[in-house]
N, C-alpha and C positions, 0 to 999 in steps of 0.2 A: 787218095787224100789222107792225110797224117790226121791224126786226132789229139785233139787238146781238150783235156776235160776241165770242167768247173772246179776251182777253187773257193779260195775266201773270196767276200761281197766286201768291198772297201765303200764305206761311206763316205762323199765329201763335203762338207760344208762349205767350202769357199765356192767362188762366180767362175765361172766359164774366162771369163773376163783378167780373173787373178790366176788361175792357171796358165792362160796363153801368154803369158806375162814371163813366166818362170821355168827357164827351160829347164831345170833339175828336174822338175815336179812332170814336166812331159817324159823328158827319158826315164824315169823311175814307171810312172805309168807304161811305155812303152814294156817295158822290162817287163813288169808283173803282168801286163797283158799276154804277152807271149807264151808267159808260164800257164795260164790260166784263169789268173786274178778277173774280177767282175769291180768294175767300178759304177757307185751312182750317185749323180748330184742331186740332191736334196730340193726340190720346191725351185727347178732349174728355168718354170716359165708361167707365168702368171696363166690361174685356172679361166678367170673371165675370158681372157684371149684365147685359147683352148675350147670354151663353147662355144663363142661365136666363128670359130673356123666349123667345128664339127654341127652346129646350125647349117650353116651355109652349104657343108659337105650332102645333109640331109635331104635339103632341097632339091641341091642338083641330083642326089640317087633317086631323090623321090618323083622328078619330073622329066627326068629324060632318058632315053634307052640308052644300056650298057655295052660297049663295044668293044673289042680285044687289038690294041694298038700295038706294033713292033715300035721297040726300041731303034728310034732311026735318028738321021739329022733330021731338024724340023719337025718332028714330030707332032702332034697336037697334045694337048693336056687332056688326058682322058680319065673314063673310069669304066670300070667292068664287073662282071659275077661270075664268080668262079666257084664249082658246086662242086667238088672232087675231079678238076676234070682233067683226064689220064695225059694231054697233051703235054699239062704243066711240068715244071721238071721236078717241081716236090710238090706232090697230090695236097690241097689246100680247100676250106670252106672261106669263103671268106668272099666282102665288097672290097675294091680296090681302088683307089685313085690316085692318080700318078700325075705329077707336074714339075717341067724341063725347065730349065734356068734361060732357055731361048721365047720363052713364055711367059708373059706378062699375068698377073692374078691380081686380084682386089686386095690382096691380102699382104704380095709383094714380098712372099715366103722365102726365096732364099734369103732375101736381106734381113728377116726375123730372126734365120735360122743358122745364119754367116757364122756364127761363132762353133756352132756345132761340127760343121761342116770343118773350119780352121784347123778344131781339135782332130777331129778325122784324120786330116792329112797329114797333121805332126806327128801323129802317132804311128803311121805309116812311112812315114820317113819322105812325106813329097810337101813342097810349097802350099801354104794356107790355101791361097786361092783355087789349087789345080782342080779341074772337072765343074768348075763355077761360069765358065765365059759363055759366049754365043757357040764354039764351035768344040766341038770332042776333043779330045788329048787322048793320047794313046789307045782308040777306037772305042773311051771310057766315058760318059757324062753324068753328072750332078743329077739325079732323082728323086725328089721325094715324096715318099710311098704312104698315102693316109691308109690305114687298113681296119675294117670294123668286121667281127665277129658275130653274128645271130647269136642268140642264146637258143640252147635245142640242139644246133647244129655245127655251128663253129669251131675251126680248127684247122691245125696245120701238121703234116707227117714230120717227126724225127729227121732232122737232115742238116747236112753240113755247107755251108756258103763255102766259099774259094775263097786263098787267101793268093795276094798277087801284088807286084805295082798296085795296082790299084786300091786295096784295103788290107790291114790286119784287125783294125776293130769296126767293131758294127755299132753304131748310137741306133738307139732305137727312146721316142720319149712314150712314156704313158698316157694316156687321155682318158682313162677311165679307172675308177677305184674300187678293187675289191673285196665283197660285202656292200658296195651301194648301187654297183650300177651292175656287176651280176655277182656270183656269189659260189660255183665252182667252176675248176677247170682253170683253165690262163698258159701264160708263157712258163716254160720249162727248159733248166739247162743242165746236161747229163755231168756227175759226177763219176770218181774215178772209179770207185765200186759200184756203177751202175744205179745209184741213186737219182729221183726229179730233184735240181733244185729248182721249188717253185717261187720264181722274183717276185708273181705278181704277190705274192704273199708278202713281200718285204718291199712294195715299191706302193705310188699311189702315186694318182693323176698330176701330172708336172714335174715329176721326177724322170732324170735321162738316166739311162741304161750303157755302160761300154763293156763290150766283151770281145774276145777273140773272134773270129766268124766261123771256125774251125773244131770248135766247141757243139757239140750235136745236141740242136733247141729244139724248139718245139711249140704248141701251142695246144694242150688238153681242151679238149670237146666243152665251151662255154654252156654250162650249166643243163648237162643232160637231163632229158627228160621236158624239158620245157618247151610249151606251144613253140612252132617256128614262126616271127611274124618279121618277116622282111622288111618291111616298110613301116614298123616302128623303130630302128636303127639301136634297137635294148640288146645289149649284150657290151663286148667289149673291145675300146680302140685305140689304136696307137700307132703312132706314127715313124718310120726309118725313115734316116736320112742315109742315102744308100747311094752308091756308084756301081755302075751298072753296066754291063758293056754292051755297044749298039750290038744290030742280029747280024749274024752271020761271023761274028769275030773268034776265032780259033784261038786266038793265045791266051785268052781266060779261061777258066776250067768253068763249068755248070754248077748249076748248085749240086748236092749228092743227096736223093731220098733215102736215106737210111730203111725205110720201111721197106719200101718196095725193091732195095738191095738185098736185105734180109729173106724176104720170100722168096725171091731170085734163088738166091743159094740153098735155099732149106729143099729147092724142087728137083736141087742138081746130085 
């Protein structure tokens, strides 16, 4: 898998809304995506609606057990605990919860999130709505992945998403701001001399994120040192709107653990 490193951070002030509007401003975007470029919208979705999903998220981690669900048709909306676990294809700390567009929610998430998702696809060069219906396209569907970090323990390995038909950028929004809700560590995107660019230092809760997927991220250990308490839900969350391809599908590439690639090599 090719690497595309981090560029400049493009700020935008305009609506999700007034971009989908303006196909210059897609293919220009397109364009600096590929290079490397990082784009983010600005204050992209009201903070009040952001708590009360991530309340609601609480509840459900708080009152019912966590289960490990394949990417299938029909699948259920689930959510799970993932403690470094070596199955994963990039070693991660982290709560998970995951919900398919063949899935109905209280919240009625893809129609919040339609627009994100629109931009996804234009910037990949496929129709607004593709990976949005009741059934798969190209053995790919609409996912979206609420993700919360522990403070103490939280984190994700170095590694590169696939880029395919199915994506060239990756929306990832913020749901937590840092300095209030934890205070080191966060997401991380590798520059060409080896440098972290760390976003969440330049991003804050309702702000969306676009970057390349190919671009080696990451997520620094939330606030080491810190009690680990799971089931106060303190550290840090955010949400991808991702496509994802069902299990078993071969013509997508895996994600790539840079880390555990690394050690690989260094033993040979």
């Amino acid at each position: 898998m090719d690497k595309i490193f981090a560029k400049e951070i493009i700020s935008l002030k305009e609506s999700h809304d007034d971009i989908l509007k303006d196909d210059a401003t897609v293919s220009e975007m397109r364009r600096k995506i590929k290079e490397g470029s990082i784009y983010v919208f600005k204050n992209a979705y009201p903070k009040d609606k952001i708590n009360k999903i991530k309340q609601y998220l609480c509840t459900v981690g708080q009152n019912s057990i966590p289960n490990y669900m394949k990417i299938e048709k029909d699948c259920p909306n689930s959510h799970r605990i993932n403690i470094w676990d070596e199955r994963a294809y990039v070693l991660a700390c982290m709560h998970q919860f995951a919900f398919f567009p063949w899935n109905q929610d209280i919240f009625c998430l893809f129609d919040c999130f339609k627009q994100m998702y629109h931009l996804r696809n234009l910037l990949s060069g496929n129709p607004k709505n593709k990976f949005l219906g009741l059934e798969p396209e190209d053995d790919c569907i609409g996912r979206i992945t609420f993700q919360f970090y522990p403070s103490g323990i939280g984190g994700m390995n170095k590694h590169q998403d696939p880029i395919g038909h199915h994506q060239l950028a990756i929306p990832i929004m913020q749901m937590s701001t840092k300095g209030e809700d934890f205070h080191k560590g966060g997401n991380f995107m590798e520059g060409k001399n080896g440098e972290k660019i760390m976003t969440d230092d330049l991003t804050s809760c309702g702000d969306i994120v676009y970057f390349n997927a190919s671009i080696p991220h990451g997520v620094d250990t939330i606030d080491p040192g810190h009690k680990v308490d799971w089931f106060s839900f303190k550290g840090r969350w955010m949400v991808i709107f991702a496509v994802n391809k069902l299990f078993g599908t071969v013509e997508v590439d895996d994600a790539l653990d840079l880390v555990k690639k690394e050690k690989v090599a260094a033993l040979v």
